[in-house]
N, CA, C and O atoms as a printed pandas DataFrame, in Angstrom:
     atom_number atom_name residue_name chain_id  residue_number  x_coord  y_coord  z_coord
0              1         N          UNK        A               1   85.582   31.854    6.683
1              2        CA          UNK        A               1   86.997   31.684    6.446
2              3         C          UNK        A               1   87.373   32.490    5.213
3              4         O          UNK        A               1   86.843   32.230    4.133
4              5         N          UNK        A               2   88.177   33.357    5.327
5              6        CA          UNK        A               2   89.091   34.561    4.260
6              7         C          UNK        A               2   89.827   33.423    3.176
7              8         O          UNK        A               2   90.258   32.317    3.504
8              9         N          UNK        A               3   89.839   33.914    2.051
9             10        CA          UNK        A               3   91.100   33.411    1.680
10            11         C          UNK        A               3   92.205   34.067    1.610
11            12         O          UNK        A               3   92.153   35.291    1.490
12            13         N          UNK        A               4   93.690   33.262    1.681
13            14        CA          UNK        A               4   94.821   33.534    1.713
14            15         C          UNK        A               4   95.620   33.482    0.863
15            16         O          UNK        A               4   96.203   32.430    0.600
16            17         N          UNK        A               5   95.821   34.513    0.281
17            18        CA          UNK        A               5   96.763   34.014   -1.358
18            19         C          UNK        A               5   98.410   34.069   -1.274
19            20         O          UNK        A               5   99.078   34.558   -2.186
20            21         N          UNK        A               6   98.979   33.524   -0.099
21            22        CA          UNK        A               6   99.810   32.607   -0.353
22            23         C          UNK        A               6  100.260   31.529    0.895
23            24         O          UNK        A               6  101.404   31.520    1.348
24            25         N          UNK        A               7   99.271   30.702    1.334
25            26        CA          UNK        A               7   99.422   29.764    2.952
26            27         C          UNK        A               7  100.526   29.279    2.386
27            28         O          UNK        A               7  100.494   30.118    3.286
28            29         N          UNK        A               8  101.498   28.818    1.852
29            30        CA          UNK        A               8  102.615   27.409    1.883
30            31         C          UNK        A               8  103.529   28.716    1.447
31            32         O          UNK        A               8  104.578   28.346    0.921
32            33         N          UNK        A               9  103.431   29.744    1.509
33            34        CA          UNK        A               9  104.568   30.567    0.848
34            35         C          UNK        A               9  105.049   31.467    2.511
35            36         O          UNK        A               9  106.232   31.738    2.717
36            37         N          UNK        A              10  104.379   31.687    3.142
37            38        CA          UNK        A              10  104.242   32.264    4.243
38            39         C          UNK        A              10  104.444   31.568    5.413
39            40         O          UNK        A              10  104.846   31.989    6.498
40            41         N          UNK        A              11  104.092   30.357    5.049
41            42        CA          UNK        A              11  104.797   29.110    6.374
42            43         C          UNK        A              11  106.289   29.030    5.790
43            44         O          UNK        A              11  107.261   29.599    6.289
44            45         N          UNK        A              12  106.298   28.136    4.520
45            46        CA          UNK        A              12  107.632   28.421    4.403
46            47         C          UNK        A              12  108.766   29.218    4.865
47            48         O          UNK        A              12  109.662   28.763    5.575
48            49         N          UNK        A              13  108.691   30.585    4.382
49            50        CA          UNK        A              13  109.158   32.035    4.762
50            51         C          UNK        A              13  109.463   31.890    6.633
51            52         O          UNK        A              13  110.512   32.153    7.222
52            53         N          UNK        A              14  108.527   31.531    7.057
53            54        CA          UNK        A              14  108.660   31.473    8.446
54            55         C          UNK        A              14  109.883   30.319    8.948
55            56         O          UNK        A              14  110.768   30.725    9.702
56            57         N          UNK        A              15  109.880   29.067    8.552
57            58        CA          UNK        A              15  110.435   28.202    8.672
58            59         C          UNK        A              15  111.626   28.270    7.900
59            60         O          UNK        A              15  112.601   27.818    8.501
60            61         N          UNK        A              16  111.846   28.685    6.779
61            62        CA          UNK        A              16  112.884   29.111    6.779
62            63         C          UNK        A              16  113.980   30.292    7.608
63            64         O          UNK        A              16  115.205   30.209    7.691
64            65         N          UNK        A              17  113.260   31.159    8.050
65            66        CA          UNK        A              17  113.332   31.942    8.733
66            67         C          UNK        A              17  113.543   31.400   10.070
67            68         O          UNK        A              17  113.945   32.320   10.782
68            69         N          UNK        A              18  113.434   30.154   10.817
69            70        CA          UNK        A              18  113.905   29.607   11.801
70            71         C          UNK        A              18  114.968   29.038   11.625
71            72         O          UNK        A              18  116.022   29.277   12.214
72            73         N          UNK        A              19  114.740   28.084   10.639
73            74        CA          UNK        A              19  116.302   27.816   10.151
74            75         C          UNK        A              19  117.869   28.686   10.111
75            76         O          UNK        A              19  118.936   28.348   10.623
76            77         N          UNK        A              20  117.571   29.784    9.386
77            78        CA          UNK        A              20  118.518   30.738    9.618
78            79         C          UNK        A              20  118.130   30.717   11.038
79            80         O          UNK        A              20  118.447   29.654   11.573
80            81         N          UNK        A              21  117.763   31.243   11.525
81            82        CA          UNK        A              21  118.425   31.958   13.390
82            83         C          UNK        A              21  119.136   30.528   13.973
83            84         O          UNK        A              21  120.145   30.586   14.676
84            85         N          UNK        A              22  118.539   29.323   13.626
85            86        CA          UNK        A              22  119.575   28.491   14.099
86            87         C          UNK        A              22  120.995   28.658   13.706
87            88         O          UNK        A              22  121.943   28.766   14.485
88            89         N          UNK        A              23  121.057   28.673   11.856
89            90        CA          UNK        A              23  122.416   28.745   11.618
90            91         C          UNK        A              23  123.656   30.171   12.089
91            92         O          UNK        A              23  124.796   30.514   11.775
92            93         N          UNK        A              24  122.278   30.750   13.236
93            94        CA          UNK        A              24  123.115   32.449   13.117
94            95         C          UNK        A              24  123.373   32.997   12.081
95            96         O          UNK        A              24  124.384   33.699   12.093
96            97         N          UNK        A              25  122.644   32.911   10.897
97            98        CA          UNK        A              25  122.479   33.809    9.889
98            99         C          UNK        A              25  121.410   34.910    9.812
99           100         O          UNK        A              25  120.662   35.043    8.843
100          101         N          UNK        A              26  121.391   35.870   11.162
101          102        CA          UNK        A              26  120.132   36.681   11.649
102          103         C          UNK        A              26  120.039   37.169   10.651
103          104         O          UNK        A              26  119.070   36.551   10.209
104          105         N          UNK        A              27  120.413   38.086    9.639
105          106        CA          UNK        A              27  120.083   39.204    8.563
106          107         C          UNK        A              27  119.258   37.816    7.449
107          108         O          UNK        A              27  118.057   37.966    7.228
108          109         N          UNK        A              28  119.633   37.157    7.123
109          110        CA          UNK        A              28  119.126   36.855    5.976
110          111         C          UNK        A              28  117.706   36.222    6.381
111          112         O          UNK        A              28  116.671   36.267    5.716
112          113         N          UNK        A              29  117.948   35.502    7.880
113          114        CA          UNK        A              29  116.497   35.154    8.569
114          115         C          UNK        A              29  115.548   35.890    8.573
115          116         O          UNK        A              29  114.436   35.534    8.182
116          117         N          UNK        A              30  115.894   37.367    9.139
117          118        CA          UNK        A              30  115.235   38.740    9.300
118          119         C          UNK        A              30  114.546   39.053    8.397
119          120         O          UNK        A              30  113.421   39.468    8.677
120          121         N          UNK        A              31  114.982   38.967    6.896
121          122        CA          UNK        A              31  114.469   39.250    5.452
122          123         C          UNK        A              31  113.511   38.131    5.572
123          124         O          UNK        A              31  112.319   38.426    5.487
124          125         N          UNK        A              32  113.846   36.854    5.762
125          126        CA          UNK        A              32  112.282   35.749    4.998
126          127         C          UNK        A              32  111.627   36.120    6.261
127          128         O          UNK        A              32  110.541   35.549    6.355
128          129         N          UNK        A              33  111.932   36.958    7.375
129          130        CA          UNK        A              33  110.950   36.783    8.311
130          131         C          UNK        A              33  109.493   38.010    8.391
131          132         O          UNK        A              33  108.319   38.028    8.760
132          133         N          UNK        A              34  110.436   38.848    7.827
133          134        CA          UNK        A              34  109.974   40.646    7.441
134          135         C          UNK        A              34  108.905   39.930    6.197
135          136         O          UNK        A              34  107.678   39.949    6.298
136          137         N          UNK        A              35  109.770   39.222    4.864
137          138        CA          UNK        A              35  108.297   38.985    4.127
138          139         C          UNK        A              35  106.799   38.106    4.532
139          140         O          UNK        A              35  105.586   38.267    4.399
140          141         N          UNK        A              36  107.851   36.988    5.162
141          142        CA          UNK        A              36  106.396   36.473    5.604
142          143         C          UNK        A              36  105.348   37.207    6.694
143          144         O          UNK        A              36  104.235   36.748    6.952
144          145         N          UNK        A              37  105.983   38.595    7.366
145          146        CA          UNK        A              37  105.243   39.195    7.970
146          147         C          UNK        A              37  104.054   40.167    7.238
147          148         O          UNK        A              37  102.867   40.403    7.466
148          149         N          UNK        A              38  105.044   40.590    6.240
149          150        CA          UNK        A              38  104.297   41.105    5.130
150          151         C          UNK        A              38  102.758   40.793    4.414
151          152         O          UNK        A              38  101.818   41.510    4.070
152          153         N          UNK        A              39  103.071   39.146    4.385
153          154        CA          UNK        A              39  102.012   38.162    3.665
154          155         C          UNK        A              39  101.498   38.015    5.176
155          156         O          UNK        A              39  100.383   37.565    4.912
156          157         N          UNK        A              40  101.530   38.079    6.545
157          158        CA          UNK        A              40  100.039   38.251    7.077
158          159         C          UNK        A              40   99.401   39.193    7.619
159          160         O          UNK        A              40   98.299   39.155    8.166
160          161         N          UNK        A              41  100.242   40.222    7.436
161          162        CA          UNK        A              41   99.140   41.746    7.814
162          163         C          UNK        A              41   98.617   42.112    6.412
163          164         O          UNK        A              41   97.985   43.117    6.088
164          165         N          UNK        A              42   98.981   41.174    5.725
165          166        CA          UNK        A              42   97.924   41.846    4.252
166          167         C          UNK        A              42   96.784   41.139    4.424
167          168         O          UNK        A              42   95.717   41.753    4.411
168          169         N          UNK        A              43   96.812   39.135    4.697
169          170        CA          UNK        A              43   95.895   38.824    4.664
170          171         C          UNK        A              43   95.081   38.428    6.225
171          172         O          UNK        A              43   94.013   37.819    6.176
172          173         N          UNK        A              44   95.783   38.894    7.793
173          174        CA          UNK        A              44   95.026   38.851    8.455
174          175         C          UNK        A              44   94.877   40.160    9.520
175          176         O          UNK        A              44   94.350   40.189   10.633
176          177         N          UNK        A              45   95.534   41.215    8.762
177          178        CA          UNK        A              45   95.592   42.679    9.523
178          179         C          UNK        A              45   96.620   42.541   10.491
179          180         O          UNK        A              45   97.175   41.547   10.959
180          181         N          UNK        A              46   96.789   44.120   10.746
181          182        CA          UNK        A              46   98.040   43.879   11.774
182          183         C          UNK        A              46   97.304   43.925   13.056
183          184         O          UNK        A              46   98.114   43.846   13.980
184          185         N          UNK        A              47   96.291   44.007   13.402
185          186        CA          UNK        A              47   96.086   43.801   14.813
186          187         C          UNK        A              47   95.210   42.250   14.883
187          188         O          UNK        A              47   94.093   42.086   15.374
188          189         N          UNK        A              48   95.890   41.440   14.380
189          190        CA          UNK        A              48   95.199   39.880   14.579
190          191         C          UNK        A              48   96.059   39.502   15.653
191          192         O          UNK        A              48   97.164   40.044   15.662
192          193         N          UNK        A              49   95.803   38.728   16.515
193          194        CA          UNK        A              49   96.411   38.136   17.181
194          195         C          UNK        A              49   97.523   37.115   17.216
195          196         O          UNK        A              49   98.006   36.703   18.271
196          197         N          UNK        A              50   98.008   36.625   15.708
197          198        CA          UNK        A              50   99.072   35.917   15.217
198          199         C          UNK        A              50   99.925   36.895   15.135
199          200         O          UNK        A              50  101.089   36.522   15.283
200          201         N          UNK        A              51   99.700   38.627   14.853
201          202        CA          UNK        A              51  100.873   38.740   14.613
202          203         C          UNK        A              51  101.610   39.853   15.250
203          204         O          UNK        A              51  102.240   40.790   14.758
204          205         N          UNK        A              52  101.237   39.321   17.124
205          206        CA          UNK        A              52  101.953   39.656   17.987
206          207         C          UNK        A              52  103.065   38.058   17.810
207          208         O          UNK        A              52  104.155   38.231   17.264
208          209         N          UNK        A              53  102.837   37.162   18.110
209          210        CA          UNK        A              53  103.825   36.396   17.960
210          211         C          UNK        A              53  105.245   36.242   16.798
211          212         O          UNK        A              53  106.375   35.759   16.885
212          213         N          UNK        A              54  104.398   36.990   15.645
213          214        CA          UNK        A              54  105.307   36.625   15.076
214          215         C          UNK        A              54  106.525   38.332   14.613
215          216         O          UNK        A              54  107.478   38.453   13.843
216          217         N          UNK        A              55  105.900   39.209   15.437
217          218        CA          UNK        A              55  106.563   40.424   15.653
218          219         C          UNK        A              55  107.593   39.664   17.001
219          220         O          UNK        A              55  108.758   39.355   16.752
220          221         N          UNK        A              56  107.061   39.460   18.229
221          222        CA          UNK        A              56  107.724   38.863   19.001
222          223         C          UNK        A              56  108.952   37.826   18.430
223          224         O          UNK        A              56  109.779   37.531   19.292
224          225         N          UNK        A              57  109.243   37.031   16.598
225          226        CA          UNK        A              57  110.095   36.467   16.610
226          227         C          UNK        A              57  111.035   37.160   15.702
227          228         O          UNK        A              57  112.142   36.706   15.410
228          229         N          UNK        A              58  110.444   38.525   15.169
229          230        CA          UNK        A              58  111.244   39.223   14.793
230          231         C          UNK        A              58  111.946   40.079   15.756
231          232         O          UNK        A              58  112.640   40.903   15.161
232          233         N          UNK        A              59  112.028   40.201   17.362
233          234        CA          UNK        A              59  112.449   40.921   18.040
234          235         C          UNK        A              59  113.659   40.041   18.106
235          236         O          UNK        A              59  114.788   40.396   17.769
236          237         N          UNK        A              60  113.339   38.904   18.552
237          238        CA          UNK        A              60  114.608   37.592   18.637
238          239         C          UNK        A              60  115.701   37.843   17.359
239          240         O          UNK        A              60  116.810   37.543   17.799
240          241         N          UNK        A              61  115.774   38.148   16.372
241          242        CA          UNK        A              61  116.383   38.053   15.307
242          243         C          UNK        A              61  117.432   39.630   15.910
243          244         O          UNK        A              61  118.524   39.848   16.435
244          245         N          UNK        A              62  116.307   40.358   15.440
245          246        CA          UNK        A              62  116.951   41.602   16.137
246          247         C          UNK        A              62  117.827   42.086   17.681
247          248         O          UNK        A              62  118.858   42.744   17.826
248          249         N          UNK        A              63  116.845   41.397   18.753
249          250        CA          UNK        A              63  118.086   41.227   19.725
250          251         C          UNK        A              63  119.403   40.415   19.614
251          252         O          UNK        A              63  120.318   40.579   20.421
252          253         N          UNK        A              64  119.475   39.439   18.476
253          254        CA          UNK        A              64  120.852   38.189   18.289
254          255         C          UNK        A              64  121.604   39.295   17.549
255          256         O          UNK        A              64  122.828   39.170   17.580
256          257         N          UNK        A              65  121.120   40.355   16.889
257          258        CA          UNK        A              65  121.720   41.169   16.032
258          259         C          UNK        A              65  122.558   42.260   17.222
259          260         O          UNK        A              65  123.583   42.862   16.905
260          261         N          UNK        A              66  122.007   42.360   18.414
261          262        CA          UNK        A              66  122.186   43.449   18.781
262          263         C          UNK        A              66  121.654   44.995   17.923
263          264         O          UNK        A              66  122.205   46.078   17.728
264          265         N          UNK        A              67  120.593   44.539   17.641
265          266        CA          UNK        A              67  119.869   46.059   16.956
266          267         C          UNK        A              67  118.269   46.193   17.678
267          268         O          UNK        A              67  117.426   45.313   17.851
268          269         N          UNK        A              68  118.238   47.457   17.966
269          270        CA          UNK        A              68  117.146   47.817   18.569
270          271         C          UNK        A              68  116.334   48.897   17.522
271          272         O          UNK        A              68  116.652   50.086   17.489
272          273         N          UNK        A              69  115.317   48.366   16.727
273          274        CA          UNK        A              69  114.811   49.005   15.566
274          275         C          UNK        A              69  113.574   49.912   16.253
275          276         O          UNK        A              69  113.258   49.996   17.440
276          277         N          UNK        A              70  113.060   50.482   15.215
277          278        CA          UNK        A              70  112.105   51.579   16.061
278          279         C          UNK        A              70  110.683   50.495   15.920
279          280         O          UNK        A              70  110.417   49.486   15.268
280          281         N          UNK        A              71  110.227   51.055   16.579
281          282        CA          UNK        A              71  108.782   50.142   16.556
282          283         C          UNK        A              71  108.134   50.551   15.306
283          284         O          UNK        A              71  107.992   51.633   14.735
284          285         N          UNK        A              72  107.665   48.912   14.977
285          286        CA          UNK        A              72  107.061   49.009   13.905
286          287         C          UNK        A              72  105.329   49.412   13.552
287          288         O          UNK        A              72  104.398   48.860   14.139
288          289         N          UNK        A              73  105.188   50.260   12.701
289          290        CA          UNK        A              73  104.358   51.195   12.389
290          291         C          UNK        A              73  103.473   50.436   11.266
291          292         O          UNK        A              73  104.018   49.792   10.370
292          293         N          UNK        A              74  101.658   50.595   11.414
293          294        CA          UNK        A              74  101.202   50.004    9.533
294          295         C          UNK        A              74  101.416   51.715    8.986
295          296         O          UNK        A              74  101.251   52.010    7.803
């Protein structure tokens, strides 16, 4: 088991980040959702298997936006 230098900062981020898309506040969701994506391709790479899902909930943000961004690149 890796350690993770920040688990409760990165759930958070996420969950907050649900919160907004409920309130239809996509942009500001998008941002805690982009960092907490941040905090797990640092600590579990981008080809882990968590973080197809959580690219998949940044597409949701982005389709409510009506924006079609370019695919994301490490």
């Amino acid at each position: 088991m890796g350690f993770i230098a920040h688990p409760p900062m990165d759930e958070s981020l996420d969950t907050l980040a649900d919160i907004r898309y409920l309130q239809k506040r996509y942009r500001e969701g998008e941002t805690l959702l982009n960092r907490a994506l941040n905090i797990w391709e640092k600590n579990l790479g981008p080809d882990h298997p968590a973080m197809a899902l959580a690219l998949a909930n940044l597409a949701w943000f982005n389709s409510a936006q009506k924006n079609i961004p370019r695919p994301r690149t490490s």
